[in-house]
N, C-alpha and C positions, 0 to 999 in steps of 0.2 A: 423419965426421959433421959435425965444422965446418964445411968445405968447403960443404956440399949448404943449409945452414944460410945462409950469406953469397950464394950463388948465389941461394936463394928468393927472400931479402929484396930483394938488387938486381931480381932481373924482378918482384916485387911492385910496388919503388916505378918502376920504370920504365912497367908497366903505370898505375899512379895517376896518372903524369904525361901517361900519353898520354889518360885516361881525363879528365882536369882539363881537357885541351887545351893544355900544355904545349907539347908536345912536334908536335900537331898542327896547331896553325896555325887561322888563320880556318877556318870549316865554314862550303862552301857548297853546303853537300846541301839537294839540292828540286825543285821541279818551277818553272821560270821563265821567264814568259810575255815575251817583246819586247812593251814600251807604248810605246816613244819612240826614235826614230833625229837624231843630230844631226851636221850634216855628211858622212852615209853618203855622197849620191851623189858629193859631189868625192873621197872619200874614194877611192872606188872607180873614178873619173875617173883619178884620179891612179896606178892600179894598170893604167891601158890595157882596162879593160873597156867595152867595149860600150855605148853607149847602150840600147840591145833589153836588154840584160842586166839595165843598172844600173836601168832601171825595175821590171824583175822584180822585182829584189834588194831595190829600197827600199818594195817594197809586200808582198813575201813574209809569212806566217807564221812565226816561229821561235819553237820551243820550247826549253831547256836542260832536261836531268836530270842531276841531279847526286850522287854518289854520294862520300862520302870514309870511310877507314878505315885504320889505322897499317897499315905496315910495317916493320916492326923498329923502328927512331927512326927513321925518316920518315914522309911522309903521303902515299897511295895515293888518286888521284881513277881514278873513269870518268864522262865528260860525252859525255851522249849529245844531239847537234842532230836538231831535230826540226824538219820543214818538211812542205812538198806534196810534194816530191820521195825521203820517206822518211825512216829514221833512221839518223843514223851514229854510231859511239860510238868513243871511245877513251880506255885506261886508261895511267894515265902514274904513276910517282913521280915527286914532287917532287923536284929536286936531281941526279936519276939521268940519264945518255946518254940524248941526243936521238933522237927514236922518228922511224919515216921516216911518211909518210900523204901524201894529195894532196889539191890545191885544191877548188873549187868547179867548176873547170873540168877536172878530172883530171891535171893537172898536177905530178908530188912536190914533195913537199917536205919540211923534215926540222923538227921541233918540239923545243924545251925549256924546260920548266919551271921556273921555280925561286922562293921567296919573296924579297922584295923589302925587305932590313931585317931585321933581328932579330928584330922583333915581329910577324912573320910574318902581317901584317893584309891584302898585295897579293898576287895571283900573277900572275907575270910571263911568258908564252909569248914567248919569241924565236925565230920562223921564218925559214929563207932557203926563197927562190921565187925561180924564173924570172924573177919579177918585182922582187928584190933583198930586201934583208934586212926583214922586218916586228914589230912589237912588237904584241901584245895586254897589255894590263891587266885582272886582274880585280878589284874593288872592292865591298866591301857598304859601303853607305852608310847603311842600316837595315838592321832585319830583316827586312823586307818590300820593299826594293831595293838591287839588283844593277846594278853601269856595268860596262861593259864599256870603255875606251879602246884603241882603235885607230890605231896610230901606221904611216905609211907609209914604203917608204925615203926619197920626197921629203918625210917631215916632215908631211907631210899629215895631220891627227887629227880623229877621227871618236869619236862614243860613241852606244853601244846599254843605251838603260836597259830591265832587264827586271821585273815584277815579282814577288812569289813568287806562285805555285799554290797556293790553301791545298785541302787533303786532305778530301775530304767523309768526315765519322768513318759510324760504321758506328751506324746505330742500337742504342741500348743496350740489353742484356739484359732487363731489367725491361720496358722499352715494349713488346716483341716478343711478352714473356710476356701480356704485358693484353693487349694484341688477342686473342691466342691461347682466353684464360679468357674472355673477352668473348665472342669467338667460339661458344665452345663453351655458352655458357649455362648450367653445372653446376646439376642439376636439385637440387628437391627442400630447396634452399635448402642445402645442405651443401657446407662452404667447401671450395675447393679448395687440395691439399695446397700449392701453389706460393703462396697466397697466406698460410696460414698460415706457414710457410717463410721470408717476408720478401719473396718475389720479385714479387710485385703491388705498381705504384705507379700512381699514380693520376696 
């Protein structure tokens, strides 16, 4: 009975740390819009892309989703890119072997995450390509903006500010209901049950 007693308590307070964000690191769950590209096109100069391409590339669309949630003591993201061309997603732990995926251009390549510092405020993608070793950074800088830096093998740095997507909420119960009783005209001047209830606001 001790035993089962000392076991709770550690996955309690481990849960509370991850629950504080302890344990989880910056949260960058959302939906995030690309507002600003700065030095994208040498950036991508300097990775042997295409003119035709790189014009695409720096006039594109892109969305981020972003999804994070523990893993045992780690922190579990899937970041799904969202463009013209469709949605790719992939789910990574932090800290864990690098997962394999491929370029923009179909190309593999092999990804790893990890945080950057103690206080787990960066996340740091180190990829190799064809095209030599690359570093992404991910940064809030608010709560309402996300940089992305972009580091090339020739050193070449690039940043993609995105901003967050805020969530259009869902009209509230109460307003839904007043249309509804408004709607319906309840005759005879006798209140209706929803509004003596509390649920009519005006």
């Amino acid at each position: 009975t001790t035993t089962l007693v000392i076991v709770d308590r550690r996955r309690e307070k481990r849960d509370e740390r991850g629950a504080a964000g302890f344990e989880l690191g910056q949260d960058f769950s959302g939906r995030w819009k690309l507002a600003k590209s700065v030095n994208f096109d040498e950036y991508l100069e300097s990775l042997n892309v295409s003119s035709t391409h790189r014009k695409f590339a720096t006039r594109a669309t892109v969305e981020h989703r972003i999804r994070r949630w523990p893993d045992g003591d780690n922190t579990k993201y899937e970041v799904c890119v969202v463009n013209r061309l469709g949605k790719k997603c992939e789910l990574f732990t932090v800290g864990a072997r690098p997962i394999e995926s491929s370029d923009a251009r179909g190309d593999p390549i092999t990804k790893r995450t990890e945080w950057e510092g103690p206080d787990k405020k960066v996340l740091v993608t180190s990829v190799n390509s064809t095209a030599g070793a690359l570093v992404d950074r991910r940064i809030l800088t608010s709560e309402d903006e996300m940089v992305m830096e972009l580091i090339s093998p020739t050193r070449v740095r690039a940043f993609r500010i995105f901003s967050r997507v805020q969530e259009e909420k869902e009209p509230a119960a109460g307003k839904q209901l007043t249309a509804f009783v408004r709607h319906r005209r309840w005759w005879r001047g006798t209140p209706s049950p929803l509004v003596e209830a509390g649920y009519y606001h005006q």
